[in-house]
C-alpha positions in Angstrom: 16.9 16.8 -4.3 13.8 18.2 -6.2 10.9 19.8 -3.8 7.8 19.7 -5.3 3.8 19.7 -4.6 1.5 17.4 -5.5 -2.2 18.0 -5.0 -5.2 15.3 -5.1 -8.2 16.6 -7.3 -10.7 18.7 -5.6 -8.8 18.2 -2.8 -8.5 21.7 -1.3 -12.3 22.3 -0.6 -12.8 18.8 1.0 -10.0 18.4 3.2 -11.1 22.0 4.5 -15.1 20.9 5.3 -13.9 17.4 7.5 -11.4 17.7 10.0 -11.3 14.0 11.3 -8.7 12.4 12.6 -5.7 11.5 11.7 -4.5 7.7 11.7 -8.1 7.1 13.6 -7.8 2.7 13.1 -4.7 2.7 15.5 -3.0 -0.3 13.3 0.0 -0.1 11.0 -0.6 2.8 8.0 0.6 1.0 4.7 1.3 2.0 1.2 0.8 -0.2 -1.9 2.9 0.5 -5.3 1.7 -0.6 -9.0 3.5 -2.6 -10.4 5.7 -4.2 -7.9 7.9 -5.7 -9.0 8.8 -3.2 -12.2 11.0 -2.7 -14.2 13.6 0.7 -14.9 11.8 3.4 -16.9 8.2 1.5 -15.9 6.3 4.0 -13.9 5.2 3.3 -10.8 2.2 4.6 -8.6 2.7 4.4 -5.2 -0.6 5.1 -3.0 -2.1 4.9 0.9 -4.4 1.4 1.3 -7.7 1.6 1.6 -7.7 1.0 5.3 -9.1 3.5 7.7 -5.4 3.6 9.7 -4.0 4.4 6.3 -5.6 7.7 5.7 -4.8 10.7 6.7 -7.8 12.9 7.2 -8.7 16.7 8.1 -6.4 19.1 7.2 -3.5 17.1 6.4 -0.4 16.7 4.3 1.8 13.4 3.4 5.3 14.0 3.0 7.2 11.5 0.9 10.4 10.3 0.5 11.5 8.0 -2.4 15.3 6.7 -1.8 17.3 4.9 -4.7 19.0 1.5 -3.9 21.9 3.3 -2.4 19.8 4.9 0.3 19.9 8.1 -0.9 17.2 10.9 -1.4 16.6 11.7 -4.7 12.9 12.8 -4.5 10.9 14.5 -1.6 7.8 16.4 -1.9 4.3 16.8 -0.1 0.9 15.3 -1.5 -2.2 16.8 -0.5 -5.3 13.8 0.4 -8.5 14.1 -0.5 -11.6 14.7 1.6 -11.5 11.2 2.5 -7.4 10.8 3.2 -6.8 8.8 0.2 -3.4 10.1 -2.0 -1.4 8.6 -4.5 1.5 9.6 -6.3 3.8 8.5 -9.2 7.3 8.1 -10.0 9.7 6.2 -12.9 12.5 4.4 -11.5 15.8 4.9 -13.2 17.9 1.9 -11.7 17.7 -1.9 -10.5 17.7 -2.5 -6.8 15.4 -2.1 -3.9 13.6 1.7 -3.9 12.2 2.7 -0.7 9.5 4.9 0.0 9.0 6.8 3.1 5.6 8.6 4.0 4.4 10.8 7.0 0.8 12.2 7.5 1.4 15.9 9.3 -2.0 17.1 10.5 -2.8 20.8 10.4 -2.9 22.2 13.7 -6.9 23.0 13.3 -7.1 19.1 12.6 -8.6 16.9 15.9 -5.5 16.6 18.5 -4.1 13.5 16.6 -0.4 12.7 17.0 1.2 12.9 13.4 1.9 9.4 12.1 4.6 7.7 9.6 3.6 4.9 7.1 5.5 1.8 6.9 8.3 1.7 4.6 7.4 0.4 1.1 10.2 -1.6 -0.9 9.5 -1.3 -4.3 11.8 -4.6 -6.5 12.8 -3.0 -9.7 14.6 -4.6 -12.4 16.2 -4.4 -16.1 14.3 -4.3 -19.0 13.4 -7.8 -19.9 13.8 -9.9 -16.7 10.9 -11.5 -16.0 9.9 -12.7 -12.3 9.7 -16.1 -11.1 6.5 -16.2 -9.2 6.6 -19.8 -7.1 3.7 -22.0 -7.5 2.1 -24.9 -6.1 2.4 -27.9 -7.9 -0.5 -30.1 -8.3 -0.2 -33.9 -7.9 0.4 -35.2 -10.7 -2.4 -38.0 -10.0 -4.9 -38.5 -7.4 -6.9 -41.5 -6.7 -10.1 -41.7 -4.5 -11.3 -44.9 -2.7 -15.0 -44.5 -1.3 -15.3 -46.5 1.6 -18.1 -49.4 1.2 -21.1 -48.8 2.3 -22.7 -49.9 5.6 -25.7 -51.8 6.6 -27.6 -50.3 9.8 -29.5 -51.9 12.2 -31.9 -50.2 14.8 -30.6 -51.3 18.1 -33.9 -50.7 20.0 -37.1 -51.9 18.3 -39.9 -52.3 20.5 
């Protein structure tokens, strides 16, 4: 298991000037990866969504997990945010199977009193080389026909 820091640009002077809180939206924090699905070898960014329960604000740190299809850690390292709570991160997938990534937003003690809060999990479909997915569509009809209904005469009813 590598241990590693990863830091936003400019990131150190902003988080410092805005303590705000943490996780302030209340609803589920989620995370968003590029491509998903991929393929092995594709690199992958994974990244907080621009929602304001998804960032984590003042002075903060995310700490990230990524898990192989067998459930195992192989990565985990912290990412700074930026002044405005947004971080990303990438990674290259080295197998097929479902990857998971785990995320959780520690605020700094000098941070608003904000409980610490976890992301949801983000499953991340990665496949061999070649395979394409089958995205399901809609089908169109194959033939549509319209029938206007005819038109109809009106006659005032009151006319005095």
């Amino acid at each position: 298991m590598k241990l590693r820091t990863l830091t936003a640009a400019g990131v150190a002077a902003a988080a410092l000037l805005v303590p705000t809180a943490a996780n302030a939206g209340g609803s589920p924090s989620t995370m968003v990866a590029m491509p998903n699905p991929t393929t092995v070898g594709t690199p992958v960014t994974v990244s907080n969504t621009a929602n304001a329960s998804s960032t984590c604000e003042g002075p903060s740190a995310v700490m990230v997990s990524i898990l192989d299809p067998s459930a195992t850690v192989v990565d985990q390292f912290e990412v700074t945010p930026d002044g405005n709570g947004d971080w990303s991160f990438g990674f290259t997938p080295d197998e097929t199977g479902t990857w998971e990534v785990l995320a959780e937003c520690f605020a700094q003690e000098t941070a608003f009193p904000n409980p610490d809060f976890s992301y949801n999990a983000l499953a991340i479909q990665v496949q061999a080389p070649g395979t394409t997915t089958v995205v399901p569509t809609t089908a169109a009809p194959s033939s549509t026909s319209t029938t206007a209904a005819a038109a109809a005469t009106v006659t005032p009813a009151f006319t005095g």
